[in-house]
N, C-alpha and C positions, 0 to 999 in steps of 0.2 A: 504494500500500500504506500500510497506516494504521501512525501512528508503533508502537502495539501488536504489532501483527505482525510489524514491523521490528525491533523485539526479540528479539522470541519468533526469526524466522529464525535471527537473528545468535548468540541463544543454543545454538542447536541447530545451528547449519553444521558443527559438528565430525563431528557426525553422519552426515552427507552424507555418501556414498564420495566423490563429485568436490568436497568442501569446496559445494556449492550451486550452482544453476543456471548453466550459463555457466561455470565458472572448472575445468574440464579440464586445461586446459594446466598449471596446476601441479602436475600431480601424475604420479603414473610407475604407467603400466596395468597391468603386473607386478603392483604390490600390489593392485588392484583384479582383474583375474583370480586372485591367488592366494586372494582373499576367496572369490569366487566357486564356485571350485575348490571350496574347503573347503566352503560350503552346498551343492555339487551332493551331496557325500561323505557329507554329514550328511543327505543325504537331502532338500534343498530345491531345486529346480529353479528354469530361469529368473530369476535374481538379477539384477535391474536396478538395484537402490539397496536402499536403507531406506525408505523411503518406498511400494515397491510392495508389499513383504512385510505379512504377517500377522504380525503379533507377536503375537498373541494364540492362534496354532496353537501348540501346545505343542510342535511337532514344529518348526516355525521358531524358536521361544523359545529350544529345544538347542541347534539349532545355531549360533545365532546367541551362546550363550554360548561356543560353542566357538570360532568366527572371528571374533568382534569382536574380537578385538587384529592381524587383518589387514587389518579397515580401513586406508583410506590417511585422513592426518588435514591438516586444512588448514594448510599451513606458515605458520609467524610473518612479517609484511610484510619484516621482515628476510630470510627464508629464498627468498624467491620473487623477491626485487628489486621487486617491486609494489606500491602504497600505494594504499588504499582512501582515497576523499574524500567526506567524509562531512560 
């Protein structure tokens, strides 16, 4: 992956439901189903991440204003015990 990209990811991992490919384990599937929950309620089915949604369906857009603060959000290397080497 080009140094570029490796920005831009790193900028946007917060993003991620799972904080970015691979790194599940820190995070607690409760708030990731209860995101989910909330897009199925809002009318958006099949919620696998941010990355597979249409953000550009107005109807995902909704709801997605409405459950993004149940994202689960990448913990600080302090919060997970794990230290990225970079």
């Amino acid at each position: 992956m080009g140094e570029e990209a490796q920005k831009a990811l790193e900028a946007c991992r917060s993003l991620m439901p799972s904080g970015g490919p691979g790194r599940r384990g820190n995070f607690d599937d409760s708030a990731l189903n209860a995101f989910r929950t909330c897009m199925k309620d809002n009318g958006v089915e099949d919620v696998r991440g941010l990355q597979n949604l249409d953000q550009a369906d107005p109807k995902v857009a909704k709801a997605l204003e409405k459950c993004r603060p149940l994202l689960p959000t990448q913990p600080s290397p302090g919060e997970s015990g794990t230290t990225s080497s970079t």
